[in-house]
C-alpha positions in Angstrom: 41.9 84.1 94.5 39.5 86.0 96.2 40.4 88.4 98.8 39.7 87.0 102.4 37.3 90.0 103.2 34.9 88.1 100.6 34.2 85.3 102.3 32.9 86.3 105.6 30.2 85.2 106.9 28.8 88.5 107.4 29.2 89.0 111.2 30.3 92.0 113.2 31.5 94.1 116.2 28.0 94.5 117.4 26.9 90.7 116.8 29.5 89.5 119.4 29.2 88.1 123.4 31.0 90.9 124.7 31.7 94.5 124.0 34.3 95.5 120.9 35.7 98.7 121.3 32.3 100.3 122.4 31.9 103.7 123.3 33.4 103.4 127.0 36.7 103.1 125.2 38.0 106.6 124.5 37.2 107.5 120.9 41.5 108.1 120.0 41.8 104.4 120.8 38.8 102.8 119.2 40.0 103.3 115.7 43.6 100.9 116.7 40.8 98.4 118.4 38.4 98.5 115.1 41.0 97.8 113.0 42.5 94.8 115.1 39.0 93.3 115.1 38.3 93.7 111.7 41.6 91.9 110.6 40.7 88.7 113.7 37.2 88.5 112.1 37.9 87.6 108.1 41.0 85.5 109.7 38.3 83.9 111.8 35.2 83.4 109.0 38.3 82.1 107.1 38.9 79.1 109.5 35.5 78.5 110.0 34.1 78.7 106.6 32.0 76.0 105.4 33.2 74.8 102.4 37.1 75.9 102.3 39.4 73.0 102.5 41.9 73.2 105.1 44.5 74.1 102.6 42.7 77.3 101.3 41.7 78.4 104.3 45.9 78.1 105.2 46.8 79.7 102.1 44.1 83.1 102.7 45.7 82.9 106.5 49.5 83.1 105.1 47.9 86.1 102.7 46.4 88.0 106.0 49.6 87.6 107.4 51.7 88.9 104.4 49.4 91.6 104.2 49.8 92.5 107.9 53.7 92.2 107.5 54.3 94.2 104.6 54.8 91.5 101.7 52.1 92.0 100.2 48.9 94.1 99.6 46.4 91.5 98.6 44.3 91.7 101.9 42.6 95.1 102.8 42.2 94.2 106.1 46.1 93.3 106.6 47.0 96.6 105.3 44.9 98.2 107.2 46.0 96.6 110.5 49.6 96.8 109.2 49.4 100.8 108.9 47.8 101.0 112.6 50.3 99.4 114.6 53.1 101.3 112.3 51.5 104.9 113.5 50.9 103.7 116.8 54.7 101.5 117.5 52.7 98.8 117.9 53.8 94.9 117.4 51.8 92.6 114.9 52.6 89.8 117.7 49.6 89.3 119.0 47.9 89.3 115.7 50.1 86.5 114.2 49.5 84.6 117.3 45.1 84.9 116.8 46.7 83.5 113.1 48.5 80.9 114.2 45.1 79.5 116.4 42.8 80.0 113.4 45.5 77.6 111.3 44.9 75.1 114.4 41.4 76.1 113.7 41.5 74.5 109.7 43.2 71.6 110.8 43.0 70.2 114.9 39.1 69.3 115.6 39.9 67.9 118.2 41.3 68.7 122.2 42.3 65.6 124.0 42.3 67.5 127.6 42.4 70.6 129.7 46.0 71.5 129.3 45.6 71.4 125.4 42.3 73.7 125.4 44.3 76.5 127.6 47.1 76.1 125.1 44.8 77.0 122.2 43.4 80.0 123.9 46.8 81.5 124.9 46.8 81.9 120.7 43.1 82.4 120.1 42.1 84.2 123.0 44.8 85.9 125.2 46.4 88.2 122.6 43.0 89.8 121.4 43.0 91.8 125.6 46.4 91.8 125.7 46.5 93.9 122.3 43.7 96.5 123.8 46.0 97.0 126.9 48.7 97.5 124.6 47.2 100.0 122.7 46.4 102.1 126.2 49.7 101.8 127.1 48.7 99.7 130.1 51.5 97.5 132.5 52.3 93.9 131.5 52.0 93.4 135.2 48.1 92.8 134.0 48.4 89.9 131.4 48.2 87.3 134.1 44.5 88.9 134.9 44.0 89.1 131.3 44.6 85.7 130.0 42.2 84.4 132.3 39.7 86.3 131.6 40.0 86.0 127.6 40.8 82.2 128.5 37.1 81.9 130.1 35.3 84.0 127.5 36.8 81.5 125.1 35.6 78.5 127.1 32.3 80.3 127.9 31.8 80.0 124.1 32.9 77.2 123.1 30.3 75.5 125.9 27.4 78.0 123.8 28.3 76.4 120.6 29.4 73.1 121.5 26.9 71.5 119.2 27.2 74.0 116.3 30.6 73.3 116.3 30.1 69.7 116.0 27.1 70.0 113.5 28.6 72.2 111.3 32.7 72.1 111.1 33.2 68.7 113.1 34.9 70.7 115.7 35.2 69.8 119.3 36.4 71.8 122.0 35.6 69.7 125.1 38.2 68.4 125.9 38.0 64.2 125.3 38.7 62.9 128.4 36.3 65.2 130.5 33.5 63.7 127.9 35.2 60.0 128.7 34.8 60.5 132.1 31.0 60.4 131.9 30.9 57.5 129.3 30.6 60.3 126.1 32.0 60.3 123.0 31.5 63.2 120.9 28.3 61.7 119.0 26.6 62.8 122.0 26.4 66.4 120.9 24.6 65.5 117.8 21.6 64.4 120.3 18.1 66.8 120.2 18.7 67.6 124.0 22.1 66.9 126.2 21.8 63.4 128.4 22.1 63.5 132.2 26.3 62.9 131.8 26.3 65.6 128.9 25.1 67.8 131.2 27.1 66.7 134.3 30.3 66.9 131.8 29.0 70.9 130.6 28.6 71.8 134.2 32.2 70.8 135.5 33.8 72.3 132.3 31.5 75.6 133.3 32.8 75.2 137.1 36.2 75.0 136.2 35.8 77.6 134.0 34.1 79.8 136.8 37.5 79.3 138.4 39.7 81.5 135.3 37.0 84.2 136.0 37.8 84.1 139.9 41.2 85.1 138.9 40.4 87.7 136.5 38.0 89.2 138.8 41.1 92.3 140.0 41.9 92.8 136.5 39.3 95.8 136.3 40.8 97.3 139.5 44.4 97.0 137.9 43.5 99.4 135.1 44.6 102.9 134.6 42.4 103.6 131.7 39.5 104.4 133.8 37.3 104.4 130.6 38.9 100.8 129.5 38.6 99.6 133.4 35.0 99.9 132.8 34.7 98.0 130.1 36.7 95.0 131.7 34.3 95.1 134.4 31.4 95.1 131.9 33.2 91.7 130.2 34.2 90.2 133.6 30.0 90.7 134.7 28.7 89.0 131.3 31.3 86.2 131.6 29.6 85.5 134.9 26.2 85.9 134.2 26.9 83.5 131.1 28.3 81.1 133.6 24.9 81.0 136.1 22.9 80.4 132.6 25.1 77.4 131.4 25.3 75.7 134.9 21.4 75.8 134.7 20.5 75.5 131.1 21.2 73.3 128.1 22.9 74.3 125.1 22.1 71.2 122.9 18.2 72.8 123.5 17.7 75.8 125.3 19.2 79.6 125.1 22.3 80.1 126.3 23.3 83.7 125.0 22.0 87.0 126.9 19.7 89.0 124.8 20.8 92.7 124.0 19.0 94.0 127.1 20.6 91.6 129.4 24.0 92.7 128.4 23.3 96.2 128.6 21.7 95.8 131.9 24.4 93.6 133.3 27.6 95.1 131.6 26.3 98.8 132.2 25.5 98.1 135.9 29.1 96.4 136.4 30.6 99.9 134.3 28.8 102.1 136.5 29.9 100.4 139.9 33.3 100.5 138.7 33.2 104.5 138.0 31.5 105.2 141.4 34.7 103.0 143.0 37.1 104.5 141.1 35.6 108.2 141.9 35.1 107.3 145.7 38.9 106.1 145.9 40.2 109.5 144.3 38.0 111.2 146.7 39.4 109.6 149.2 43.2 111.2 151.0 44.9 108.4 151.5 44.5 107.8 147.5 47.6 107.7 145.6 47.5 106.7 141.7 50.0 104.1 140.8 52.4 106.0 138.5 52.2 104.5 135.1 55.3 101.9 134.5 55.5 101.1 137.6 
């Protein structure tokens, strides 16, 4: 068999929504964060692969995760992640958890409602921040503000690619009974262009997912890391700007992704404010740092 690094699709840190590790993130963490991402991407091209039947894309997942758990050494990747967290007292938790959504991945395609999509980002989403604040040694008190945030990045994407995912793997995100609500089924994504109800269905999903980034919006402000809160507030500005393009655009036709300028004006803008904040506040007397563990 080959190893599961073979088979990706060829897609990296830098070809992603949102900032990976970038260089906000202090250089002694970025390493831990590379490494994570590195191991979530082949388990990731593994459940979306083309042509893998859903039991070979299982079988290269249980390899990741024997890899990552000691059992064996078949998968670099693994290894690799499995010797971070060992340096660094870390837990491979929230990595089996991203496995456990990409085996949902080779065999659910389909989400009958809300409730069910949020259950499959509190595996395929929530553990990716809540590893990063791990690895700065950051409060738990801040997972509520990071699962919604990862929970609507998730979402934000899954609205981009609605029709890719349907084109290409049969996978549908939106959930069935928002699409039955306007009279859809999920042939309606194969269409050229969306249809007045497509686009009525897109723009509630996009609302309600506007509401996940409304409570993720103090998550920044909760940070110690002043380097990390930066790049939260980078993430939290994209998410939002990706949100004013899909209530006005359509992703059956039109663009729906920022271009590289966008997110470096947008992202570095929302980075910046957050440093000026944060310097104002420890300029300020009546500032007093929140001692860490708390």
């Amino acid at each position: 068999m080959a190893t599961s690094g073979q088979l990706r699709s060829g897609k990296g840190s830098g070809d992603e929504n949102f900032p990976v590790a970038s260089h906000l993130i202090k250089a002694r963490y970025r390493p831990a964060i590379l490494a994570f991402y590195e191991f979530v991407r082949v388990a990731d091209d593994i459940a979306d692969h083309a042509t893998l039947l859903p039991e070979q894309k299982i079988a290269h997942l249980d390899r990741l995760e024997a890899s990552l758990l000691g059992d064996n050494n078949a998968e670099p990747e693994g290894v690799r992640l499995r010797e971070v967290l060992r340096a660094r007292s870390l837990s491979p938790l929230h990595a089996q958890h991203l496995l456990r959504a990409f085996r949902q991945d080779a065999t659910k395609l389909r989400y009958a409602n809300w409730d069910e999509l949020i259950d499959y980002c509190r595996y395929s989403a929530m553990p990716v921040g809540r590893y990063v604040l791990d690895v700065h040694g950051e409060r738990q008190t801040t997972w509520p503000a990071n699962d919604a945030l990862c929970a609507a990045l998730q979402i934000i994407n899954h609205i981009q690619d609605c029709a890719k995912d349907y084109r290409d793997l049969n996978r549908v995100y939106l959930p069935l009974d928002a699409l039955a609500e306007h009279g859809l089924t999920v042939e309606s994504l194969a269409a050229p262009r969306a249809s007045g109800a497509l686009k009525a269905c897109l723009r509630e999903l996009v609302q309600r997912t506007a509401l996940l980034l409304e409570e993720s919006r103090p998550f920044a402000g909760m940070i110690e890391d002043a380097r990390l809160a930066m790049e939260v507030a980078a993430i939290q500005a994209l998410a939002e700007r990706l949100i004013g393009v899909l209530l006005t655009h359509d992703p059956l036709s039109e663009r729906v992704h920022l271009s590289k300028a966008q997110m470096l004006a947008t992202g570095g803008g929302a980075a910046l404010r957050t440093l000026t904040r944060r310097l104002f506040r420890r300029a300020t007397p009546a500032y007093r740092p929140q001692a860490r563990g708390s």
